[in-house]
C-alpha positions, 0 to 999 in steps of 0.5 A, spaced: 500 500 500 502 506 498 498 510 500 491 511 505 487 518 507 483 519 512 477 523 514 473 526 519 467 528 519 466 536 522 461 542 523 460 544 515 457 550 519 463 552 521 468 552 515 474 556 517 475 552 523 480 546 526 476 541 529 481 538 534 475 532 537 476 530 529 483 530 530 484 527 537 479 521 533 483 521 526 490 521 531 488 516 536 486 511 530 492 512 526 495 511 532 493 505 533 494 502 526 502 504 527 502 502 534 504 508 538 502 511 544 502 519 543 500 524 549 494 526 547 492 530 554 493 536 551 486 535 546 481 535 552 482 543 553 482 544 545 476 540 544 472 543 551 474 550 548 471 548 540 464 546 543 464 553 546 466 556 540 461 551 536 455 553 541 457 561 541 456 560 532 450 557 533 447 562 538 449 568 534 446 566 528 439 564 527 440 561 518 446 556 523 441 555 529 436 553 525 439 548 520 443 545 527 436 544 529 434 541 522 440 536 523 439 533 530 432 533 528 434 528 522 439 525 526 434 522 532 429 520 527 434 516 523 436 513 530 429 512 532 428 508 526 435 504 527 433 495 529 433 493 535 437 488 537 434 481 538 433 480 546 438 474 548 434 467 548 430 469 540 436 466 535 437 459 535 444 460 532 445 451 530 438 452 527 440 458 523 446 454 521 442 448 519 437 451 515 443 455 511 446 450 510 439 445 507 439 451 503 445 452 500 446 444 499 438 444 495 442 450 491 448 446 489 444 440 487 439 444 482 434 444 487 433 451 490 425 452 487 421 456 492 
């Protein structure tokens, strides 16, 4: 491989800012794929003041608030529509491998009708 990039998502409301919760996130990963352990300390103060900024951009401007609101709005109705998982107990895991297995035998031998 010789090459790779990264991407972190920040607030496109806030265009000619350094997000440094995006760094601190894209740091810690590439470092874990390296195998380094940078300090990373100095980032909570950053990350804490950013927040402060973001919330201070937002309340100044109406268009900004308003389009902040439309986005979480967004964001808690596609969290709401996200599946829930099975509660323990529900999932047979061997009868789930059986029938997959039934299933890929009867395709194997030309038998995969309905």
């Amino acid at each position: 491989m010789h090459h790779i990039g990264f991407m972190g998502q920040a607030p496109h409301y806030l265009p000619e800012s350094e997000n440094p919760a995006a760094i601190e996130t894209l740091v810690s990963y590439v470092a874990r794929l390296l195998n380094l352990s940078p300090d990373m300390s100095h980032f909570a103060e950053a990350i804490q003041d950013f927040r402060t900024q973001c919330d201070q951009a937002v309340a100044r401007d109406r268009a900004t608030r308003e389009h902040v609101r439309k986005l979480e709005q967004e964001y808690d109705a596609a969290a709401g529509e996200e599946q829930q998982p099975l509660p323990g107990g529900e999932l047979d895991s061997e009868k789930l491998m059986r029938e997959l297995q039934d299933f890929l035998r009867k395709q194997r031998e030309g038998g995969g009708g309905s």
